[in-house]
C-alpha positions in Angstrom: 11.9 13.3 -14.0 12.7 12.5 -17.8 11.9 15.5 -20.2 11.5 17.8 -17.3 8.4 16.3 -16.7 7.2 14.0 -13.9 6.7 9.9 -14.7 4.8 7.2 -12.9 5.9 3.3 -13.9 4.1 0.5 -13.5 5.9 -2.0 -11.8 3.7 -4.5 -10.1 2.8 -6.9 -13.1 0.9 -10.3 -12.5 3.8 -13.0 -12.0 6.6 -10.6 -12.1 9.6 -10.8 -9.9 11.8 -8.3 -8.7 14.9 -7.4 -6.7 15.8 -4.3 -5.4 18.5 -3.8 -7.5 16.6 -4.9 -10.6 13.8 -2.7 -10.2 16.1 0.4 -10.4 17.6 -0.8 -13.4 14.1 -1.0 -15.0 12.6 2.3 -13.6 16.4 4.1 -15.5 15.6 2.0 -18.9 12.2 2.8 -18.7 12.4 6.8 -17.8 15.3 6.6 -20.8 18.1 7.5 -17.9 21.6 6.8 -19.4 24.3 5.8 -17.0 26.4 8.9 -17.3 23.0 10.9 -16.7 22.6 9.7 -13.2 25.4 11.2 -11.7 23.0 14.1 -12.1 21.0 12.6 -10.4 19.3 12.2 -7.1 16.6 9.6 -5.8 14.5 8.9 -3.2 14.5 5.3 -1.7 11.6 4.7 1.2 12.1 2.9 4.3 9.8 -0.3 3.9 6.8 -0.2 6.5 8.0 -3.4 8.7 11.3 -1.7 9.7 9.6 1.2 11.4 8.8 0.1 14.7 11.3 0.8 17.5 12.3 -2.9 18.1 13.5 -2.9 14.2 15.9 0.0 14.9 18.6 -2.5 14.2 17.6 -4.5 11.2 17.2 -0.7 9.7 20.3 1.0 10.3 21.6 -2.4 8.9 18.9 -1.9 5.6 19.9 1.7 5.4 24.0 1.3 5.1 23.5 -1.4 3.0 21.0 0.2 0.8 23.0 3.7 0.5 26.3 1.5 -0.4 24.9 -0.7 -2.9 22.8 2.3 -4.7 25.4 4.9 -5.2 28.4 2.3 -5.8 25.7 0.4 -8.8 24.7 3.7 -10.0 26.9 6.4 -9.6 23.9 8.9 -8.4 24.8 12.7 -7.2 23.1 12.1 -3.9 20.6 9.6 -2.7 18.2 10.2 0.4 15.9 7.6 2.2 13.2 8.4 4.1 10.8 6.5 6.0 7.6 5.7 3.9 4.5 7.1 6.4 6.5 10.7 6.1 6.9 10.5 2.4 3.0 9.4 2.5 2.2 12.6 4.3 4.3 14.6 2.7 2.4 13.4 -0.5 -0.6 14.8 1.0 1.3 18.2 1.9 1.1 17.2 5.6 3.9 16.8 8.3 1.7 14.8 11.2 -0.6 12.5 11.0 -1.3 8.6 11.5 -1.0 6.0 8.1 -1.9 2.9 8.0 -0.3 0.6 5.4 -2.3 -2.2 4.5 0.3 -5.3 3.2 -0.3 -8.8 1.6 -0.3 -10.3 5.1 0.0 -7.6 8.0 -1.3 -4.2 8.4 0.9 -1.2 10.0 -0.2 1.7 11.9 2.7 4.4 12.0 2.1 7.9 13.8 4.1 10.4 12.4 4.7 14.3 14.4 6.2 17.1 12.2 8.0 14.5 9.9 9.4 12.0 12.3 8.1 8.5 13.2 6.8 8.0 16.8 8.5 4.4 16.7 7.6 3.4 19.8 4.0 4.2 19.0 3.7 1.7 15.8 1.8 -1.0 15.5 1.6 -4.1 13.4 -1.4 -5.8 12.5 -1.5 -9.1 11.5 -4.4 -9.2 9.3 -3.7 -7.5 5.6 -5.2 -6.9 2.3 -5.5 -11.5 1.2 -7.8 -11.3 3.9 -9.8 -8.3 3.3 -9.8 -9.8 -0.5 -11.2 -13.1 1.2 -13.7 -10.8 3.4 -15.1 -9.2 0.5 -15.7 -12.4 -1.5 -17.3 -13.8 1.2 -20.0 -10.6 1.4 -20.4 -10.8 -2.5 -21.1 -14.7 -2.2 -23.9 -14.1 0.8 -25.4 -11.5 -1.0 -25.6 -13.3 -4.1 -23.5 -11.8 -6.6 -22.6 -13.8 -9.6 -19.8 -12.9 -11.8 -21.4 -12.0 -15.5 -21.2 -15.2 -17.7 -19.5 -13.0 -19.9 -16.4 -11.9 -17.5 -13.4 -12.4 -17.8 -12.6 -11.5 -14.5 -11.8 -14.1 -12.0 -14.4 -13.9 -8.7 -11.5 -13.3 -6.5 -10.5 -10.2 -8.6 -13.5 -9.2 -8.5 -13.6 -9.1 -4.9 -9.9 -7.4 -4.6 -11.2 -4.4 -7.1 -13.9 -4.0 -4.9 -11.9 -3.9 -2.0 -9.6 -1.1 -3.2 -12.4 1.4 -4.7 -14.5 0.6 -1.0 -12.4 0.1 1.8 -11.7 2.5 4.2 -10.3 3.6 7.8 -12.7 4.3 10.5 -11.8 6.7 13.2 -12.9 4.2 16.1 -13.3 0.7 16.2 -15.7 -0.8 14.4 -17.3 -3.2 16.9 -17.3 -0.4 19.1 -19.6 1.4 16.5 -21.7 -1.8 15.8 -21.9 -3.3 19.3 -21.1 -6.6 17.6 -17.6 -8.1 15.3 -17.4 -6.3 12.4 -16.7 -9.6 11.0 -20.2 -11.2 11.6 -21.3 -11.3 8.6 -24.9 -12.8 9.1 -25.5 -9.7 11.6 -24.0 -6.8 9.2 -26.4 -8.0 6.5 -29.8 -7.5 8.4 -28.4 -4.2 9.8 -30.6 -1.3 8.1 -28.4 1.4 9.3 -25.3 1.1 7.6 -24.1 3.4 4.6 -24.9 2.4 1.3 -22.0 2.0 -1.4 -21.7 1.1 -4.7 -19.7 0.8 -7.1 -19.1 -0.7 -11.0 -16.5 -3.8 -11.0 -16.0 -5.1 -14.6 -19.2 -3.1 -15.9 -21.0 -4.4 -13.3 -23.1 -2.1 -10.9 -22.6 -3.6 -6.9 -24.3 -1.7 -4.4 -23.0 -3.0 -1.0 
């Protein structure tokens, strides 16, 4: 907090690069935090998603020690507390159990949480992630014809990522199981007259999906 009131930074910029350590420098300059303030303070740090299976339990107490020295020696913070991201994510939504799925760059993680604590040994990784989703969604927006506006400035691939985040969703079962065919089949899912009809505006453009 900075005022007394709550603040969300934006961090992930197009060809930015950060560090760990870096990036808390920038969210202190940015929330106007001077040194001698944060030993006021305490901060949250979440567990990344690929440490929380059971066979990682090693690589994270190792990330954890490391992470607690390196914080509170750099910064000086009253108290520091690190928690493993699917909680915090529950939490979030003022729930204690629950399953989240975290969909990276390049893999996707399925985490089951019970009354705040990971079921490590029930977490699974993925490895299919949000590139090819992006590449997924291009592909439907090329079969069905859609043209970026000669006036965008939008590259098609963005295009296809914004469209991705506003549409994309979970299903409770599988989805062949649902369709009787890959979910990937493209040339099948676009004669089916039975599927839900979305749409949505990317860069002032209506797409209806």
């Amino acid at each position: 907090r900075a005022g007394g009131a709550p603040a969300k930074i934006q961090i992930c910029e197009p060809r930015a690069e950060a560090s760990q350590q870096t990036l808390y420098t920038h969210v202190f300059r940015r929330l106007g935090l001077k040194r001698p303030q944060l030993a006021q303070m305490a901060l949250i740090v979440a567990e990344p998603f690929r440490l929380a299976a059971h066979e990682h339990a090693r690589e994270l107490e190792a990330w954890r020690f490391e992470t607690q020295k390196r914080i509170l020696q750099a910064y000086k913070l009253h108290r520091l507390c690190i928690v493993d991201s699917a909680s915090l994510c529950l939490f979030a939504n003022k729930r204690t159990s629950g399953v989240v799925v975290n969909i990276g760059f390049a893999l996707t993680f399925v985490v089951p949480v019970v009354r705040g604590h990971i079921v490590r040994r029930a977490v699974r990784t993925v490895r299919i992630g949000g590139a090819a989703l992006t590449q997924f969604y291009s592909s439907i927006l090329d079969r069905l014809g859609v043209e970026p506006s000669a006036n965008s400035s939008l590259p098609y691939i963005t295009a296809a990522r914004n469209l991705k985040e506003v549409s994309c969703e979970a299903w409770p079962t599988t989805l062949e199981e649902h369709l009787g065919h890959s979910p990937f089949a493209l040339s099948q899912l676009l004669t089916r007259d039975d599927a839900p009809a979305f749409s949505t505006t990317v860069d002032g453009e209506e797409i209806r999906l």
